[in-house]
Residue, then its C-alpha position, 0 to 999 in steps of 0.5 A: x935524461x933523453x926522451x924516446x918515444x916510438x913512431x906510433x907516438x909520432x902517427x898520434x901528434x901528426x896523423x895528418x902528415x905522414x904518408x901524403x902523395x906531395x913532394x916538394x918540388x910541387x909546392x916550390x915556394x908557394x903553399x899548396x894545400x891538401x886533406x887526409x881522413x878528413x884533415x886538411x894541411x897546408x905545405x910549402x917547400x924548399x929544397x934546401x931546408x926547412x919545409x914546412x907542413x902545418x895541421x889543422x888540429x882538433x886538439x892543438x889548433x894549428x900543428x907545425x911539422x918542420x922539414x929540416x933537410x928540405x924533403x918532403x912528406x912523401x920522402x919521410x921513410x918511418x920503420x917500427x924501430x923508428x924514434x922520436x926524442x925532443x929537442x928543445x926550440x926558441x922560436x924567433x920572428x919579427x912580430x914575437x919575442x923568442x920563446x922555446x918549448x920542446x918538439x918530438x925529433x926524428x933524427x933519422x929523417x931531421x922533422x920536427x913536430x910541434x908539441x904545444x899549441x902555441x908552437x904551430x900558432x906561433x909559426x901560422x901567424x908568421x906565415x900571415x904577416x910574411x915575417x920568417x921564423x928562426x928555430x934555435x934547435x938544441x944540438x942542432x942548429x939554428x934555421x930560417x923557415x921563409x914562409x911563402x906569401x899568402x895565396x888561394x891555397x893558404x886561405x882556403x887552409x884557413x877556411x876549411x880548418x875549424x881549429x882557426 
C-alpha cells in the first residue's frame, strides 16, 4: 500500500528548510549555515546530487533533508496539490553497518526527509568523521552523499543546535 501525505505534512517534518534564501551554488562544497523562526540548519551542496540540508530539531535531534538532483532549498517549488510518499533507505557508511527505515518522498522535486531520529544522527555523524553516506533509495537508486569536511559553519551548527 502507497503511502501519501499532503505537503502540510512535510512543513510539519522540515519546517526549518523550506523557503530559505541559499542556493546551491553559495555553499559548493563547504557547509554553510544559516537560522529560520529561530532554527538553525546547516546546508552543503552539489550540483550533481545529492545536497544536503540538516535541522536542528527539538523533537528529532538532527533531521536530514537529501537534495537528490542537486538543487537546492530555494529551488524546491511545493503546490497544495503537492505529495509526499515514502520511500524506504538503507543508509551505509564507513563507521555504521547499514540500516534502512522509511523517509517521506516528494517525487516532483526528488527530496527526501528523514523520519526518524536515528536517520539525520546517522547522516550528522558521518559528516563529523568525514566518511560519505550511501542511501540505497527503493525504486530509485543508490546515491552518495560526500559531506564537506568540518569547518566554522559546521561548528557553529553544532554549537547553537541545542538537540546535539
Amino acid at each position: 500500500m502507497k503511502t501519501l501525505f499532503k505537503v502540510g505534512a512535510v512543513l510539519t517534518l522540515a519546517a526549518g528548510t523550506l523557503g530559505f534564501a541559499a542556493h546551491a551554488a553559495d555553499a559548493e562544497s563547504a557547509w554553510a549555515a544559516g537560522e529560520n523562526n529561530g532554527k538553525t540548519f546547516l546546508y552543503a551542496a552539489d550540483a550533481s546530487g545529492p545536497s544536503l540540508t540538516l535541522n536542528c530539531s527539538d523533537t528529532m535531534g538532527i533531521q536530514a533533508v537529501v537534495y537528490l538532483n542537486g538543487n537546492g532549498m530555494d529551488d524546491l517549488t511545493l503546490s497544495s496539490n503537492s505529495r509526499l510518499g515514502t520511500r524506504n533507505i538503507e543508509l551505509d557508511s564507513d563507521t555504521t553497518d547499514p540500516k534502512d527505515g522509511d523517509w517521506a518522498y516528494i517525487r516532483s522535486a526528488k527530496t527526501l526527509i528523514s523520519t526518524k531520529s536515528w536517520q539525520g544522527k546517522r547522516i550528522f555523524n558521518a559528516a563529523v568523521t568525514g566518511s560519505p553516506v550511501t542511501l540505497d533509495i527503493a525504486r530509485v537508486g543508490s546515491y552518495t552523499i560526500t559531506p564537506p569536511a568540518v569547518n566554522d559553519e559546521f561548528k557553529t551548527f553544532v554549537s547553537d543546535c541545542d538537540a546535539i
